[in-house]
LOBA-16573 format. One record per residue (C-alpha): x, y, z; residue in one letter. Coordinates in Angstrom, 2 decimals. Layout:
+---------+---------+---------+------+
:    east :   north :      up : resn :
+---------+---------+---------+------+
:       X :       Y :       Z :    a :
...
+---------+---------+---------+------+
This chain:
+---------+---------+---------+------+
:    east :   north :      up : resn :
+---------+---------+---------+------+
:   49.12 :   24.64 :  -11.01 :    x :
:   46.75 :   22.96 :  -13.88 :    x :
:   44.30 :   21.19 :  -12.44 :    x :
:   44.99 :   17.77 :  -13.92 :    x :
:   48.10 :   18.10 :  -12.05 :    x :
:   46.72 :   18.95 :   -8.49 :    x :
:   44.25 :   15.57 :   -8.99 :    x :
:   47.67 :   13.43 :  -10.07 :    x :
:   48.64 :   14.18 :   -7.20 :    x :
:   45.93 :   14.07 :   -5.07 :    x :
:   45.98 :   10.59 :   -6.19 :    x :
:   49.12 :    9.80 :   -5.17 :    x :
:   48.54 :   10.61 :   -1.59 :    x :
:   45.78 :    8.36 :   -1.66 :    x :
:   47.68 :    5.34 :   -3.17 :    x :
:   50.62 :    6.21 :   -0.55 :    x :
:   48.07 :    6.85 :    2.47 :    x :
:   47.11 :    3.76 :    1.88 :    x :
:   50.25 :    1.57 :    2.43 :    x :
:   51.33 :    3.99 :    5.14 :    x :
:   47.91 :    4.00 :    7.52 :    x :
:   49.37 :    2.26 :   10.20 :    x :
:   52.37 :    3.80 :   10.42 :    x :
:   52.20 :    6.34 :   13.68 :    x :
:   53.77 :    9.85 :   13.36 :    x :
:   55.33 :   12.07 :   16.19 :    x :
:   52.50 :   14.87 :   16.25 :    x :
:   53.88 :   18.22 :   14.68 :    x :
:   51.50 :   21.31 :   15.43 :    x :
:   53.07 :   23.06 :   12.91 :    x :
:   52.24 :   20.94 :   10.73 :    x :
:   49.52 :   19.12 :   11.42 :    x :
:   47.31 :   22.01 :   12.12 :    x :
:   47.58 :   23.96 :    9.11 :    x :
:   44.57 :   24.86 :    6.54 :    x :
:   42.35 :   21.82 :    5.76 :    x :
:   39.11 :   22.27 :    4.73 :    x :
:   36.76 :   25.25 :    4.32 :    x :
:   33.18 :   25.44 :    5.83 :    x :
:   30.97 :   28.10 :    4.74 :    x :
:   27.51 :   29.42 :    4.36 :    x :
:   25.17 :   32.59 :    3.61 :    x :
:   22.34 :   33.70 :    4.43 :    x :
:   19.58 :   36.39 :    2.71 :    x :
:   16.57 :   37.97 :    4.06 :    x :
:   13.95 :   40.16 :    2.00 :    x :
:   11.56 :   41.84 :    4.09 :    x :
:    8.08 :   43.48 :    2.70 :    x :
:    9.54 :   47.16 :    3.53 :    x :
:   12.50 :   46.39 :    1.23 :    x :
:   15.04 :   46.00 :    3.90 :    x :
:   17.53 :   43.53 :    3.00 :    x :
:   20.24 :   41.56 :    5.39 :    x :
:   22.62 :   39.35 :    3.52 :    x :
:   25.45 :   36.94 :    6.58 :    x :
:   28.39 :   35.30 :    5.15 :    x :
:   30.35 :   32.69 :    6.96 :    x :
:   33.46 :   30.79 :    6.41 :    x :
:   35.66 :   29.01 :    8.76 :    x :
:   38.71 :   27.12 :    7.30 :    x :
:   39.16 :   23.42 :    9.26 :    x :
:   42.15 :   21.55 :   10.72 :    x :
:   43.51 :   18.72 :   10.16 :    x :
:   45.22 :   16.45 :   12.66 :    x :
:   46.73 :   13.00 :   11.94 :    x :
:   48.36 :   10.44 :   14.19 :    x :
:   49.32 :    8.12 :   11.21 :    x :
:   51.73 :    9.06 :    8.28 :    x :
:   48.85 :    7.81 :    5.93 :    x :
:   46.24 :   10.21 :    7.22 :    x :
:   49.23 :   12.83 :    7.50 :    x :
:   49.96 :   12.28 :    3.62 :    x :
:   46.15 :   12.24 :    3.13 :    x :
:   45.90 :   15.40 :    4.56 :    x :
:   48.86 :   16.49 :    2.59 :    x :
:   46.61 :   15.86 :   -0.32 :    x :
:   43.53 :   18.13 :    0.79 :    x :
:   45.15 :   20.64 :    1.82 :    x :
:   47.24 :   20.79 :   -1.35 :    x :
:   43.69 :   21.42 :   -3.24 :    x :
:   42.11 :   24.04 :   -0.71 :    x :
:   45.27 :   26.07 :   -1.30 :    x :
:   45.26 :   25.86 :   -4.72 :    x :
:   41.74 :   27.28 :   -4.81 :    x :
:   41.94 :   29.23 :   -1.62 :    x :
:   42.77 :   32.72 :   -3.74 :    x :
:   40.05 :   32.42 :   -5.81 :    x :
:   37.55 :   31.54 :   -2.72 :    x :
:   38.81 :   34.47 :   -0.97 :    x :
:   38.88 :   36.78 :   -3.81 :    x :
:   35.36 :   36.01 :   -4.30 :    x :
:   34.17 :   36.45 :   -0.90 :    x :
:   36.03 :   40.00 :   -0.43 :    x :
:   33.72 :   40.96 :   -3.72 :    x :
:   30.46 :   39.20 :   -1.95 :    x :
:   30.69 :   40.72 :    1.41 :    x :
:   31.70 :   44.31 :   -0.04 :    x :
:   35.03 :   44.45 :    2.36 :    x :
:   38.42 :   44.15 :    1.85 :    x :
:   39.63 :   40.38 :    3.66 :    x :
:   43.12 :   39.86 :    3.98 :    x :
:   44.21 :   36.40 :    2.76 :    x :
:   44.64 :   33.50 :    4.89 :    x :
:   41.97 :   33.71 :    7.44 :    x :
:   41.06 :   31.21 :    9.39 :    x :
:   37.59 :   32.42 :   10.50 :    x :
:   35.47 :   35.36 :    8.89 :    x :
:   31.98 :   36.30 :    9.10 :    x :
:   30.42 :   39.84 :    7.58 :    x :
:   26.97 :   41.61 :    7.15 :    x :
:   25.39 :   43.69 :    5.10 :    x :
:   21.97 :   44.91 :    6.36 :    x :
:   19.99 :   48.36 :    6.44 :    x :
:   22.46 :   49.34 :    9.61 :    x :
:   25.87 :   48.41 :    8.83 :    x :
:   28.51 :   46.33 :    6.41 :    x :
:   31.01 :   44.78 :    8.86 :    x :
:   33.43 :   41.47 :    8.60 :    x :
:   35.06 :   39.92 :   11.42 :    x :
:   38.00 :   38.31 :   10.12 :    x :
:   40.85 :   36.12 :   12.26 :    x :
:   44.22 :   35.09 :   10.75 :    x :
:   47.48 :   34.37 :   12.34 :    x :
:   48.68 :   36.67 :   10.01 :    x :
:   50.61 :   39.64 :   12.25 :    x :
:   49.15 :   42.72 :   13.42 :    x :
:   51.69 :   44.86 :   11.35 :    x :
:   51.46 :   42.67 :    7.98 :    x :
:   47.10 :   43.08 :    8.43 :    x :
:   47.50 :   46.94 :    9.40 :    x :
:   49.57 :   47.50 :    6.50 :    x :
:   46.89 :   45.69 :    4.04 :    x :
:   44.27 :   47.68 :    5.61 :    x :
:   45.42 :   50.81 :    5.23 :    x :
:   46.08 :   50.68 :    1.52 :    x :
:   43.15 :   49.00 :    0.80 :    x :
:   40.61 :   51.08 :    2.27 :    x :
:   42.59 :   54.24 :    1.03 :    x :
:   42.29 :   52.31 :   -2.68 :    x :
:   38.31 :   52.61 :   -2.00 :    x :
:   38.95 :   56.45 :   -0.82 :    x :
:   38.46 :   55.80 :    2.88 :    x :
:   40.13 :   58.82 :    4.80 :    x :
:   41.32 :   57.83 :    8.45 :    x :
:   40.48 :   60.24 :   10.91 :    x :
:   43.20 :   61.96 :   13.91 :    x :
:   43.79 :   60.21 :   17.01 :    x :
:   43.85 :   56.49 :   15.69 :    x :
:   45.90 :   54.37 :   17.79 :    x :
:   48.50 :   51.69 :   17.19 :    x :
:   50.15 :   49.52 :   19.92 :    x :
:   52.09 :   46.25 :   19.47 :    x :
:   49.20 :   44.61 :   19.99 :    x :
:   46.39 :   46.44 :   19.00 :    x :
:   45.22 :   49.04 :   16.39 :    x :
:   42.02 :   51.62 :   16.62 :    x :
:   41.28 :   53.45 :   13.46 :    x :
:   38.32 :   55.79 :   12.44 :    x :
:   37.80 :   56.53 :    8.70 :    x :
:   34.95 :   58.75 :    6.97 :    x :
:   33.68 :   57.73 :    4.14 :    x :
:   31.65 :   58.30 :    1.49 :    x :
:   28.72 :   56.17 :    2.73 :    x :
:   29.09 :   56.82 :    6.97 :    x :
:   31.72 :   56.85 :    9.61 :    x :
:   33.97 :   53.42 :    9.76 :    x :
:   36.43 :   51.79 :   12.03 :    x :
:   39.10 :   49.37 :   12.20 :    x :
:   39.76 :   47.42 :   15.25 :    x :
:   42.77 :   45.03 :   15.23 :    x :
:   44.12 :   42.72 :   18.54 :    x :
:   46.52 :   40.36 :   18.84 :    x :
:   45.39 :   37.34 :   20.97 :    x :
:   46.67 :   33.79 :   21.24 :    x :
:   49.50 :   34.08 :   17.79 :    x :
:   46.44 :   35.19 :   15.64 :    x :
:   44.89 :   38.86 :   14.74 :    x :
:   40.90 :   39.48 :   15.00 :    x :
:   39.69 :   42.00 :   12.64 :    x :
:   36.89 :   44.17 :   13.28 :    x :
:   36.09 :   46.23 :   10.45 :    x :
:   32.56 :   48.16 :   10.15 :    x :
:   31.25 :   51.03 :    8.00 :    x :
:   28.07 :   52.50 :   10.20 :    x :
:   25.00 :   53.30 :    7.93 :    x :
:   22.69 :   56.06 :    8.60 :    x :
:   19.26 :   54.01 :    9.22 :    x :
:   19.21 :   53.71 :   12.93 :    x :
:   17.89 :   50.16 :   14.61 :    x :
:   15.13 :   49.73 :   17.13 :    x :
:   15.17 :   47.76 :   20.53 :    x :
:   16.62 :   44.84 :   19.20 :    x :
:   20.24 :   45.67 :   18.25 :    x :
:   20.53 :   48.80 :   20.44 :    x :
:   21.79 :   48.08 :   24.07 :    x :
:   21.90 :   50.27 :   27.16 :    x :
:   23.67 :   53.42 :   26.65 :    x :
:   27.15 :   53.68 :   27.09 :    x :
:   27.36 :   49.61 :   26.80 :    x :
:   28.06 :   46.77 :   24.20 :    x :
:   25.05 :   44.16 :   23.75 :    x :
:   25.87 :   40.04 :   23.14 :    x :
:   23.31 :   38.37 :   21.55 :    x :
:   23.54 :   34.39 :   22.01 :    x :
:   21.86 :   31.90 :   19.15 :    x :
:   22.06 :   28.56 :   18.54 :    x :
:   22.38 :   27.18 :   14.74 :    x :
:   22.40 :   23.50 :   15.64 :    x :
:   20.20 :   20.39 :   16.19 :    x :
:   21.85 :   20.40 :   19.82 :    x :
:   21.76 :   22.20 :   23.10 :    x :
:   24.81 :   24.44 :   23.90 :    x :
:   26.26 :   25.50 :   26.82 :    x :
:   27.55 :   29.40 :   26.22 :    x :
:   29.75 :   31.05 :   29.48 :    x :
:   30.15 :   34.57 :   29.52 :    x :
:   32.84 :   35.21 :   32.42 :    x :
:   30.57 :   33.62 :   35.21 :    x :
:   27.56 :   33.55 :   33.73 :    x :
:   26.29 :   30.79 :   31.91 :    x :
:   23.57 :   30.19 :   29.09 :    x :
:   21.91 :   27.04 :   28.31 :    x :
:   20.80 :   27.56 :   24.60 :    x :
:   18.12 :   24.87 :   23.26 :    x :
:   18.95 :   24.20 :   19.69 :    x :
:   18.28 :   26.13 :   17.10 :    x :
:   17.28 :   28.91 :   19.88 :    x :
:   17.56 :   31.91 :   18.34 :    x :
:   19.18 :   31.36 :   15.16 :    x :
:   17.40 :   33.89 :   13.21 :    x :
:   18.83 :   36.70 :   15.41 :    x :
:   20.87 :   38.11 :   13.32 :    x :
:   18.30 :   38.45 :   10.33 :    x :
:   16.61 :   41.82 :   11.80 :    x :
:   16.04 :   43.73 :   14.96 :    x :
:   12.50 :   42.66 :   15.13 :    x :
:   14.10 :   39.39 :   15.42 :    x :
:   16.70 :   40.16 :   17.90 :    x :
:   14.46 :   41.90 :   19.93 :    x :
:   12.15 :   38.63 :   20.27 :    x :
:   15.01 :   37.10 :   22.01 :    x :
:   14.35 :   36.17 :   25.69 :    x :
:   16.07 :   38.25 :   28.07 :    x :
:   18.44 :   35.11 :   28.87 :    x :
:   19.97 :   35.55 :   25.51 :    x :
:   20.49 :   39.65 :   25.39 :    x :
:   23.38 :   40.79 :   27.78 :    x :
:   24.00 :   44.23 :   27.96 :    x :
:   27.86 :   44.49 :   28.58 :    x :
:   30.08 :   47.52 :   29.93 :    x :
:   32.78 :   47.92 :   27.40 :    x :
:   35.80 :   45.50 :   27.37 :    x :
:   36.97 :   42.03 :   27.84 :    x :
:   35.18 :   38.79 :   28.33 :    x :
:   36.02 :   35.66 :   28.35 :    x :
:   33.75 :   33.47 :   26.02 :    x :
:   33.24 :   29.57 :   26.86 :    x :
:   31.38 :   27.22 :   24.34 :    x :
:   30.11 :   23.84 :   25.14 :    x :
:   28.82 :   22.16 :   22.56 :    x :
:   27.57 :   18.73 :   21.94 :    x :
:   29.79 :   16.40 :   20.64 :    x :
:   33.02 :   19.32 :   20.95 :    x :
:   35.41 :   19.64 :   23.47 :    x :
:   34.67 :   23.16 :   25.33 :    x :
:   36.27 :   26.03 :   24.26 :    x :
:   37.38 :   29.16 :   25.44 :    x :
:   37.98 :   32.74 :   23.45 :    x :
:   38.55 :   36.55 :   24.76 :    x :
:   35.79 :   38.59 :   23.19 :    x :
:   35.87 :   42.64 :   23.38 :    x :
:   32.81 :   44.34 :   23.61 :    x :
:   32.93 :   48.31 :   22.98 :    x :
:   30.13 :   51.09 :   23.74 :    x :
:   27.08 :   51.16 :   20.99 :    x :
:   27.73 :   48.14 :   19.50 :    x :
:   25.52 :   44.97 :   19.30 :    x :
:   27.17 :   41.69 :   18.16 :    x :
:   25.24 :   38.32 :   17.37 :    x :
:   26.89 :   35.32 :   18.51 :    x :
:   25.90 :   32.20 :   16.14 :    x :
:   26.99 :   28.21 :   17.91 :    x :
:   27.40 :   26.19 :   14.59 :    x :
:   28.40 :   22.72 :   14.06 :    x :
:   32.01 :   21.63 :   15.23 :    x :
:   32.27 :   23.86 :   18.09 :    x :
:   32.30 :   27.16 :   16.40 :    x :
:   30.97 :   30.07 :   17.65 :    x :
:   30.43 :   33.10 :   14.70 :    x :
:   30.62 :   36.48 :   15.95 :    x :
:   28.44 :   38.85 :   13.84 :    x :
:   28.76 :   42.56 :   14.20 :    x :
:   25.33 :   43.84 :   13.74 :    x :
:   25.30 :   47.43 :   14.90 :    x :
+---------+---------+---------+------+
């Protein structure tokens, strides 16, 4: 669609909003919370040894309306983020290095001296992403391993590649897929990303001007704001983090509670497997950013 077209009518959803703002609507979930907006952001660090970690971010918003004008309004919006929504997500697949299936709602990735790794969530089914993932990475001449696994609701796959050992961790969880995908890198990280053997390590920062409340199962973390935002930039970093903030987690599944200023509290499943170390970021709106960073 030309864009002189898209703005025509973009316009006319104004002019109809308008005259139809106080006009109430039966709320349609469906509807109402498809794609709105996009919120994104990236991150770069240079260090004097010429280590380099590069964090993208996107999260695509919602948007609800009680009133057919704000409904039409959001008509409008979302007519223009889909429009351009190929091209944005084209463009961060090239970026972050990693194939990203289209239509996510939430990704985050990192490139640093230890590992490349996206975490990607999309209502998308498990089937439809497994399929995309499997002739993508063999396009880039990843070679999956024996003994992967693939269950209704979850997927396990090892590949070798050129450049380390990878994996490809898919779950099914509340009519949405998470996406795990990581390619290992042979530098090996210090204290700060490594946890206790045989265990998975959460690291909790803050990105906001406000305290946050972060639950993991029955344990809960007050995080001042902007504690530990930077923990995801290196190991040094992570490793400066007070012990509050550093759990050391047997592998499996936790249940992840954010309470954030100004947000209704929130509740996700996270899965923590042995050897890995994951950052996880509170940003604005109630979003928490999971970061795989070893």
């Amino acid at each position: 669609m030309k864009r002189q077209t898209m703005f025509a009518l973009l316009a006319g959803s104004l002019f109809a909003a308008t005259a139809a703002m106080a006009i109430p609507v039966t709320p349609d979930p469906a509807r109402d919370n498809s794609t709105g907006t996009v919120q994104a952001g990236w991150s770069h660090t240079s260090r004097s040894n010429g280590e380099i970690t590069d964090i993208w971010w996107a999260v695509r918003g919602r948007c609800s309306a009680d009133y057919l004008g704000e409904r039409l309004l959001c008509d409008g919006l979302r007519m223009l983020v889909r429009a351009g929504s190929r091209t944005f997500e084209s463009k961060m697949s090239a970026q972050v290095g990693l194939p990203l299936p289209s239509g996510w709602d939430l990704m985050t990735a990192n490139n640093s001296p230890f590992i490349r790794s996206a975490h990607v969530e999309t209502p998308r089914d498990l089937d439809t992403v497994l399929g995309f993932y499997r002739a993508a990475l063999d396009d880039r001449g990843w070679t999956e391993t024996d003994g992967g696994v693939v269950e209704a609701d979850r997927a396990m796959i090892g590949f070798i590649t050129g450049d380390g050992p990878a994996s490809l961790r898919l779950t099914r969880q509340d009519n949405r897929t998470i996406i795990d995908l990581s390619l290992r890198k042979r530098m090996v990280a210090k204290a700060g990303f490594l946890p206790k053997p045989e265990h998975g390590r959460l690291m909790l920062g803050n990105k906001t001007d406000d305290a946050a409340l972060v639950t993991v199962n029955e344990r809960t973390i007050k995080l001042a704001a902007h504690a530990g935002e930077k923990l995801a930039n290196s190991d040094s970093a992570a490793d400066e983090l007070p012990d509050s903030q550093k759990l050391d987690l047997s592998p499996g599944k936790y249940k992840i509670t954010l309470a954030a200023e100004g947000s209704a509290a929130r509740s996700w499943e996270f899965e923590v497997a042995a050897n890995e170390a994951w950052g996880l970021l509170v940003e604005t709106h109630g979003v928490l950013l999971p970061v795989r960073l070893y």
